[in-house]
C-alpha positions as CSV (number, residue, x, y, z in Angstrom):
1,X,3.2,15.9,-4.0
2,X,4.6,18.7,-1.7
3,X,7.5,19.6,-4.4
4,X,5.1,19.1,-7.8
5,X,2.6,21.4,-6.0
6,X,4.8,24.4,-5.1
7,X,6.3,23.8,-8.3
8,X,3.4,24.1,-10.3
9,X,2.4,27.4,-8.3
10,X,5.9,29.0,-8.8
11,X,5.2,27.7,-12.5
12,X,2.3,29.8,-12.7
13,X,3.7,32.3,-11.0
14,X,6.0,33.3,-13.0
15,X,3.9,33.3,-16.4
16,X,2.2,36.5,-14.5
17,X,3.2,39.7,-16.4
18,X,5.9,41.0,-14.7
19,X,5.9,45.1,-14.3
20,X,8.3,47.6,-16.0
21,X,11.6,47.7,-14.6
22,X,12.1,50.4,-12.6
23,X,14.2,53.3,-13.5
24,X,18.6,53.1,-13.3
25,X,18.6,54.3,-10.2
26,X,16.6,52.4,-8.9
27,X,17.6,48.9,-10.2
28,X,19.4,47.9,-7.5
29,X,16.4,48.1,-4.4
30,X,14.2,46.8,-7.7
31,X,16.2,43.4,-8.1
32,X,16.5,43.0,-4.2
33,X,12.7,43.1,-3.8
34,X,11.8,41.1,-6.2
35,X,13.7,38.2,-5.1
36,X,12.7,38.7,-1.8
37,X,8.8,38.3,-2.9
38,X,9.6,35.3,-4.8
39,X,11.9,33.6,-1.6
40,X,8.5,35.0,0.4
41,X,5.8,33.3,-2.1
42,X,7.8,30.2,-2.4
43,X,8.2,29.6,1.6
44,X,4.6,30.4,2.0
45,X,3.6,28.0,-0.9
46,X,5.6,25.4,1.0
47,X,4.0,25.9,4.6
48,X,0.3,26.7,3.0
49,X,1.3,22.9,1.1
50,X,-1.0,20.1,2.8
51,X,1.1,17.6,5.0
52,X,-0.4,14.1,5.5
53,X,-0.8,13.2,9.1
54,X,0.0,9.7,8.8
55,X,1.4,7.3,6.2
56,X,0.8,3.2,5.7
57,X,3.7,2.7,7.4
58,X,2.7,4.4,10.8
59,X,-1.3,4.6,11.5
60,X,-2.7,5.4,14.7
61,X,-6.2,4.5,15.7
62,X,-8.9,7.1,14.2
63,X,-9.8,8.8,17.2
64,X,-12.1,11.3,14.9
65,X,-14.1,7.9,14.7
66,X,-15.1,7.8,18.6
67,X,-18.9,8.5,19.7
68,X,-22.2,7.2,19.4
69,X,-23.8,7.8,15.5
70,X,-27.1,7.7,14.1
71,X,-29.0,8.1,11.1
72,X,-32.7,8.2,10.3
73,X,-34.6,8.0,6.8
74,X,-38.2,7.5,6.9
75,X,-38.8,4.2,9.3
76,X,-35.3,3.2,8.5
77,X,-32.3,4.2,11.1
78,X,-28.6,3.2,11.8
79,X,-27.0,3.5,14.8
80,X,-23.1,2.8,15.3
81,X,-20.7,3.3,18.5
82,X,-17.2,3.5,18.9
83,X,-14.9,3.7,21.7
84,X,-11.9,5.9,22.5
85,X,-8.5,4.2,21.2
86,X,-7.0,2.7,23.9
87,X,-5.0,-0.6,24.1
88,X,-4.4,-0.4,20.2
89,X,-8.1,-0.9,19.5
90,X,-11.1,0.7,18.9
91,X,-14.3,-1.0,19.5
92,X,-17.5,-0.8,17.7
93,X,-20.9,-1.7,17.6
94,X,-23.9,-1.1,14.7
95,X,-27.5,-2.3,14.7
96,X,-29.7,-1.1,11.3
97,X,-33.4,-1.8,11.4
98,X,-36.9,-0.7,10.3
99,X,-39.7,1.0,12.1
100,X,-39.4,-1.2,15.7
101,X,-37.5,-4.4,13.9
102,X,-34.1,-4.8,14.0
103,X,-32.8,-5.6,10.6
104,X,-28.9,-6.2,11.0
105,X,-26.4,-5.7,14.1
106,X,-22.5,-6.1,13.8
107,X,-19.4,-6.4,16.2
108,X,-16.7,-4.5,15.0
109,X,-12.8,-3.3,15.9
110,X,-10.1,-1.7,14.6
111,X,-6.7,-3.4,15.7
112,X,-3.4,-2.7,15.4
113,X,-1.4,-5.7,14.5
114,X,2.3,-6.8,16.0
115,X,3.8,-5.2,12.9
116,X,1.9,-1.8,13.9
117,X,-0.6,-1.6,10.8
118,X,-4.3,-1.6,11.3
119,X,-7.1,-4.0,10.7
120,X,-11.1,-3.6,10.8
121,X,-12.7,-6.7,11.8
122,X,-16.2,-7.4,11.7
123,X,-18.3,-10.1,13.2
124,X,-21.9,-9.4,11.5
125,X,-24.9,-10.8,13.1
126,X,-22.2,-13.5,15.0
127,X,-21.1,-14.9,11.8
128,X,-17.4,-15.6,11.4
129,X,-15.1,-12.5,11.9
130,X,-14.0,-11.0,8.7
131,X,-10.4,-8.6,8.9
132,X,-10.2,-6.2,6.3
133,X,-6.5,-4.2,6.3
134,X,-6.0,-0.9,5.7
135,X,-5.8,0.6,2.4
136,X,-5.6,4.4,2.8
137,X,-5.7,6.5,5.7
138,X,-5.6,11.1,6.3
139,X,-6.0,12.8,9.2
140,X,-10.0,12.6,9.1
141,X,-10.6,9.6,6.3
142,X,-10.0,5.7,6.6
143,X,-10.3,2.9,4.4
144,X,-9.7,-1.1,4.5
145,X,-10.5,-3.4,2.1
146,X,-10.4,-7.5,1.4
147,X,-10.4,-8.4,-2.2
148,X,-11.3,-12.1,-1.2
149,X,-14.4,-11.6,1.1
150,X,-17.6,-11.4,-1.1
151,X,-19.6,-8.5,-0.3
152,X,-18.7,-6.1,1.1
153,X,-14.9,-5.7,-0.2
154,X,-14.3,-2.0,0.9
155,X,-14.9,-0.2,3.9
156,X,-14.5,3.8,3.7
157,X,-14.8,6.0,7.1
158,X,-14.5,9.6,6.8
159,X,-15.9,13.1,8.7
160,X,-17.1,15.9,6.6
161,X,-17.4,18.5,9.5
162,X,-19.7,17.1,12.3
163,X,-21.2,14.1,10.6
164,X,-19.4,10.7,10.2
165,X,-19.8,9.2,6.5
166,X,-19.3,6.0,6.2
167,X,-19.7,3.5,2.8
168,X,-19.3,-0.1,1.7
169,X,-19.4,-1.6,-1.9
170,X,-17.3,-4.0,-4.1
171,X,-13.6,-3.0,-4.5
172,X,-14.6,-1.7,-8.5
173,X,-16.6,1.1,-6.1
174,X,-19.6,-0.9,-7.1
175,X,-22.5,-1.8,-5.3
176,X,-22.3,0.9,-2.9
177,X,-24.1,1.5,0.6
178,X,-23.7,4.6,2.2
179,X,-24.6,6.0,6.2
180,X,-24.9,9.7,6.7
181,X,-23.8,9.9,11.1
182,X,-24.8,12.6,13.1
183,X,-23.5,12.6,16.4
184,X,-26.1,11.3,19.5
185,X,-22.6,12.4,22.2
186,X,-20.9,14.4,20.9
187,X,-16.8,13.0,20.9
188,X,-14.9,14.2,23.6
189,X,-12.9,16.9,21.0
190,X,-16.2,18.8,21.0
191,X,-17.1,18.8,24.5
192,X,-16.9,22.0,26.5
């Protein structure tokens, strides 16, 4: 993506009108420039080029994750904790409800396995534990899914600045239940 990206900007690049050549005598400082901004435009193209963090093959634990969560809408409210990676695991805990009433509460983790990918498990209220691998995973977005459990069949973390989003549905993107987090403690990258 890193290589088709750069290429397309140099692409573009050099469809821009290109100024009048400069006169004889000074063809020769003309030529060396002009190479010299391309060589610079191209290099900072390639460092201005995102990097993923993290591939499939080597995951770590989404530390961005950690903290205590909640969300209120009307009488409705959310709340969801998760520990500091340690131990290859993350663990987590979520309890949805209305007005006083408690609604829904869930045990969750996030385990590395022996062959060093990840795993969301989720025990919902003390039902059979469920494992959902990973799927897709960036420096502040994660994502497991199980084609074979019912509902639901993805589960999609991700930060947009302070607040944790996080969203369930089918694996069609279907049926979709979403949480807006704001942080209650704020994670330990944030303390002062």
């Amino acid at each position: 993506m890193r290589q088709a990206l750069s290429q397309e900007l140099a692409d573009r690049f050099a469809t821009f009108p290109q100024p009048r050549a400069p006169a004889k005598g000074a063809v020769h400082l003309w030529k060396h420039t002009q190479a010299a901004m391309k060589k610079f435009l191209l290099i900072a193209l390639l460092m201005a080029a995102p990097v993923p963090a993290q591939t499939l093959s080597q995951p770590v634990l989404p530390a961005w994750l950690a903290g205590t969560w909640a969300m209120e809408d009307g009488a409705s409210w959310s709340d969801e904790l998760w520990t500091d990676p340690r131990g290859g695991v993350m663990l987590g805990l979520a309890r949805s409800g209305f007005g006083p009433e408690l609604k829904s509460w869930e045990v969750t983790r996030i385990v590395t396995r022996k062959d060093g990918s990840l795993a969301y498990v989720v025990q919902e209220d003390g039902k059979p534990a469920v494992e959902f691998p990973l799927v897709l995973i960036s420096a502040e977005a994660i994502e497991f899914a199980n084609p074979a459990h019912d509902y639901p069949q993805r589960i999609r973390y991700w930060r947009q600045g302070k607040l944790l989003m996080a969203e369930v549905s089918k694996l069609d993107g279907s049926d979709v239940m979403r949480w807006n987090y704001r942080p209650v403690v704020p994670p330990r990258d944030q303390v002062e």
